[in-house]
N, C-alpha and C positions, 0 to 999 in steps of 0.2 A: 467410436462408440460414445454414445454423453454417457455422460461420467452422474452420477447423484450426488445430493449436497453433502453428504459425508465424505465421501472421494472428496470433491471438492475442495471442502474445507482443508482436509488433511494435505493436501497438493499446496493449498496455500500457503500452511504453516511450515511444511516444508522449502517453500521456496524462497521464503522471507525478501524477496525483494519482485520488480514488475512494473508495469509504467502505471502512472497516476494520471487520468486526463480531467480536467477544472473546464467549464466552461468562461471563456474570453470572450466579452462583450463586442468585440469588433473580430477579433480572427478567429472566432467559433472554438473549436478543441484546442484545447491548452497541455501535453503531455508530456512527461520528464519523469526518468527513472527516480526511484526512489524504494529503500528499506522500510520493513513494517512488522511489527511485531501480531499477534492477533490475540484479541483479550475481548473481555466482557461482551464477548458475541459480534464482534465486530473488527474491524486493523485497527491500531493504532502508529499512524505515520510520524516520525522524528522529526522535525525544524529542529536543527542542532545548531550548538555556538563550535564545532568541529573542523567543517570547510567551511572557505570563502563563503562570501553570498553578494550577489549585485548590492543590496541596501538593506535597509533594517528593516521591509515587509515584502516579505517576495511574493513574484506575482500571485501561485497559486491561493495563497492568503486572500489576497484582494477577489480574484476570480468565486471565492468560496463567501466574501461578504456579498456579493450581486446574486452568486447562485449557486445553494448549496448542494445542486446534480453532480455524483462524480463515476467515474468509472476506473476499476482498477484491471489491470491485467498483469497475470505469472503465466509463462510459459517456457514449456521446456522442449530446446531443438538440439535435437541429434542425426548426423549423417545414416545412421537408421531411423529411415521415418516411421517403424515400426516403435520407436519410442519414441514421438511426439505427443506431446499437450499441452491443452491451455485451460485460465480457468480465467471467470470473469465475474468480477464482483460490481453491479449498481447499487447504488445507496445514495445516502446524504451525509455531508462532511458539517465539521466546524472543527477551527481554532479553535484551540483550551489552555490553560496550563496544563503540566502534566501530574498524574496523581501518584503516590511511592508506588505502588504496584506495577504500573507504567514504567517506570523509571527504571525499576529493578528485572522488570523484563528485557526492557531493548541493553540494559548493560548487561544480563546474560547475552541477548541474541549477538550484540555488537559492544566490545570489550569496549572501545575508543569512543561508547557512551557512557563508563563506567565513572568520569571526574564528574566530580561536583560544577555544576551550568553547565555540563556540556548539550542538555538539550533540554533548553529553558521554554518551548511550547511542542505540541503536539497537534495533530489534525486525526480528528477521529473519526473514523467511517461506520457508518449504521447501515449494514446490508439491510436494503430491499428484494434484491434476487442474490443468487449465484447459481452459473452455466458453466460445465466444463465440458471438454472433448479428449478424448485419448485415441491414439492410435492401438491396433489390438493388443500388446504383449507390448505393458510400456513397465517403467522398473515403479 
């Protein structure tokens, strides 16, 4: 059944994490899990100083200065496919710093963002749509 943007939404916030795809100028979809907290009507995704990272602008940065289309997915799979779902956010992203409200959100949502620099930018999503789907009798 599609699910409305309230379901929606609220699957999202639940699910606080889902892939992020960036458009890449040469191999087309760019996508890597990633955590998000949701705020001012929109996700806000962590660049954290927490894990590793290839170098000090990773790709999806780069991918989001060329082109700010992004596409997120949460979905949740269980061996009862009677509780499967997905939800799917398009919009447009950018790098920022982050703002305290941000900051105080993703260290409630994720503790091991709670130090000081632990996630020194953010990438923020401005839904354009959001689609979900649920199986009949999902939790």
């Amino acid at each position: 059944m599609q699910l409305d943007p309230t379901a929606c939404w609220a699957r999202l916030g639940a699910a606080g994490h889902g892939v992020l795809g960036t458009v890449h100028a040469r191999r087309g979809v760019d996508a890597v899990p990633v955590v998000y907290v949701v705020a001012d009507g929109g996700l806000v995704v962590p660049i954290d100083a927490v894990k590793p990272k290839r170098g000090p602008r990773l790709q999806r940065l780069r991918n989001l200065d060329a082109d700010p289309r992004v596409v997120l997915l949460a979905d949740h799979y269980d061996d009862d496919w009677s509780q499967l779902w997905w939800v799917r956010l398009h919009g447009l992203a950018t790098g920022a710093p982050p703002t305290a409200p941000q900051l105080e959100r993703l260290a409630h949502a994720f503790p091991a963002y709670a130090a000081d620099g632990a996630v020194p930018s953010v990438i923020v999503l401005v839904p354009e749509e959001v689609t979900g789907w649920a199986a009949g009798t999902t939790r």
